[in-house]
N, C-alpha and C positions, 0 to 999 in steps of 0.2 A: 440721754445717755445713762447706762447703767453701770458706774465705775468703770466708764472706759469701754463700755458695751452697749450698742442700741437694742433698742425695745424689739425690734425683730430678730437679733442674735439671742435675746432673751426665751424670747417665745418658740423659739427654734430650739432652744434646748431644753425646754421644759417639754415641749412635742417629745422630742426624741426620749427622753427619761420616761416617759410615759408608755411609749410605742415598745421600748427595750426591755421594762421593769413589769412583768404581769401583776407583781404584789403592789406595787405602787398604783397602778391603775384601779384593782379593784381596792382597793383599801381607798381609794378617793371617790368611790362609788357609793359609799357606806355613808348614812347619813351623818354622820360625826366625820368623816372625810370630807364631805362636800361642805360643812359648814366651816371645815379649816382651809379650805380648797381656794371659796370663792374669793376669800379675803385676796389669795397670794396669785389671782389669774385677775384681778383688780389693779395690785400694785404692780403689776406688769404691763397692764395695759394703760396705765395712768401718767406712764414716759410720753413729753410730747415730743415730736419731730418736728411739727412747723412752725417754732418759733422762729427759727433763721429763715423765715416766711418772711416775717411782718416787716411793713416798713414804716417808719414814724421818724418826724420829727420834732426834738424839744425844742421850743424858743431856739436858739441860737446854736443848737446841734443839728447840722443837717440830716436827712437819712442816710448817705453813703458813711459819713462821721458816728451815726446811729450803730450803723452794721457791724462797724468794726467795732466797737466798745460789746455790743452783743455778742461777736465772735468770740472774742478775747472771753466773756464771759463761762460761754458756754464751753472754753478750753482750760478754765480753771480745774485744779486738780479734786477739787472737794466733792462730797457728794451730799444727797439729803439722808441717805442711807446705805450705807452705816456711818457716814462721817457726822454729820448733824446729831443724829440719832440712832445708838445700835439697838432699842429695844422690837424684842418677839412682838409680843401681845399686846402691846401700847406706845407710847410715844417717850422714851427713858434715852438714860445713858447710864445702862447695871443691864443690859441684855434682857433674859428672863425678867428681872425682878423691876420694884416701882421707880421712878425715877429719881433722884435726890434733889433737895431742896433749895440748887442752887442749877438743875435743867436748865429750867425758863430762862432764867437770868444772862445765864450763859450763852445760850441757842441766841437771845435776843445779839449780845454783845459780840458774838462771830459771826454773824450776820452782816451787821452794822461794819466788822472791820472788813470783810471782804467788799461789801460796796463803798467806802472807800479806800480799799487798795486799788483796785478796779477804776475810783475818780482820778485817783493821782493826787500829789501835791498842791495846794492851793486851787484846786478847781474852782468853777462858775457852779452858780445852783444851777445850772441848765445841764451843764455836767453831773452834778449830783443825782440829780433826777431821774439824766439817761441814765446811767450806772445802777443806780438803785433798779430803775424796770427791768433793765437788762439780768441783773443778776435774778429778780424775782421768775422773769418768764425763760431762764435757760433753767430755772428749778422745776418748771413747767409751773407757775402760779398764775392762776388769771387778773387778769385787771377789772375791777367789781365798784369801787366806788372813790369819792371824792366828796370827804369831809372838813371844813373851816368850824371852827370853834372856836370863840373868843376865852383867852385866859389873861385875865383883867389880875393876876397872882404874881406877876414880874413887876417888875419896876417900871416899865415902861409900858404902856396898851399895846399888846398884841396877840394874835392865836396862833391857835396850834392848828398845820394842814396833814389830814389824815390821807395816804394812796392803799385803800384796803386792796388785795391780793387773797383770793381764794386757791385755796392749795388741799386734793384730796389726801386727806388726813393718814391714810392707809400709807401712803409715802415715808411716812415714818417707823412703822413696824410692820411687817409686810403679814404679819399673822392676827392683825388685829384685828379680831370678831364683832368687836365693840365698831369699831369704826363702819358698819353696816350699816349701822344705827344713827354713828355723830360723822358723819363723812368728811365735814373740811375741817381743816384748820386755817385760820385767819393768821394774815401778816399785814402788819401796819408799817408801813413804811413814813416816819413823821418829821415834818418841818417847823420850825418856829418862823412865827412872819411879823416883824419891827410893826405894824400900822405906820408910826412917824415917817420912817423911811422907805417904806415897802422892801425894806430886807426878807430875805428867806432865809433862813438856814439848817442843815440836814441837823437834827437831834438825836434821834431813837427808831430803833425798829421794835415791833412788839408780838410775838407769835400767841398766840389762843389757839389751843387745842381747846376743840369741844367732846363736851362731857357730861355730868349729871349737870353744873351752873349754867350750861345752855347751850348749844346746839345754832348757830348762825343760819339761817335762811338766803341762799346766794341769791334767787331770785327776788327778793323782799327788798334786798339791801342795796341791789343794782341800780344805778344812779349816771354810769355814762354807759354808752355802746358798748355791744360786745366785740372785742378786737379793736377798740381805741386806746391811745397811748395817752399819756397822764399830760396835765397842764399846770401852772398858775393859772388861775383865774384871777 
């Protein structure tokens, strides 16, 4: 959905503004046209429609239990753009201009509140989980990898579980020229896990746009199936 619009109402009236508007068609003809074009016939087509496809279940979330947390998800009022992000040319919250120093921080932190408002009250990490996928793949993110890393820096031994989600980057400023170039931005969706007790519990979410510091490899980094839903292991 495109603020309350699907991807095909989108591309329907980008058609029509084209078919209607002669200066706008050849002005997108011109090579300074097409190289601002393709960015914004990308972020259009980057809307997915078959998440309410998938079926999965977490530990103890069934799939029909699934559906609905996903529904609900995908009925949220927010968007990735302009609500997450209103920048042109990059990934900002100032429109035009760069982002401020407190973006990331932020994007990371309404993230995190929307997957659990979306849990509810006292939920199961089984709940957290689903929640968490759900809100990533009604943004259209994919599910890419599954990372354990021991952080021996708490008091107690245990790691940190990473659910990486690849998300085309252009999602976020639909004129981004750059993003041709650095295509996804990564979202971490992160657990802390007790070892003692085999607790889990939801921590942090953490967005990466890429950019000159580096540029993520989806296929490199892919570590379960494509179209499988997250687990404890």
């Amino acid at each position: 959905m495109v603020g309350g619009r699907s991807r095909s109402t989108v591309i329907t009236t980008i058609g029509n503004a084209l078919g209607t508007n002669p200066k706008i068609a050849i002005g997108l003809l011109s090579p300074v046209g097409l190289l601002f074009a393709l960015p914004v016939l990308l972020w259009a087509f980057s809307f997915t429609e078959r998440f309410g496809l998938e079926k999965c279940s977490i530990g103890s979330i069934s799939g029909a239990e699934y559906q609905n947390i996903l529904s609900r998800a995908g009925a949220q009022s927010w968007t990735v753009w302009p609500g997450l992000s209103n920048g042109v040319f990059w990934p900002s919250d100032r429109g035009f201009r760069g982002p401020t120093e407190s973006f990331n921080s932020n994007l990371n932190d309404r993230l995190l509140s929307h997957i659990r408002e979306l849990a509810g009250s006292d939920p199961s990490v089984n709940r957290q989980l689903a929640s968490a996928h759900a809100v990533m793949r009604s943004m259209g993110a994919e599910y890419v990898q599954t990372l354990e890393v021991l952080d021996m820096r708490r008091d107690r031994a245990g790691s940190r579980v990473r659910f990486t989600y690849y998300l085309p980057q252009v999602r976020f400023a639909p004129v981004c020229v750059l993003c041709l170039i650095w295509s996804y931005t990564t979202l971490d969706v992160i657990f802390s896990h007790e070892l003692a007790t085999d607790r889990y519990e939801l921590q942090e979410v953490n967005v990466l746009h890429a950019g000159l510091k580096g540029s993520p490899d989806k296929n490199r980094a892919r570590n379960v199936p494509w179209g499988s839903c997250p687990e404890f292991r």
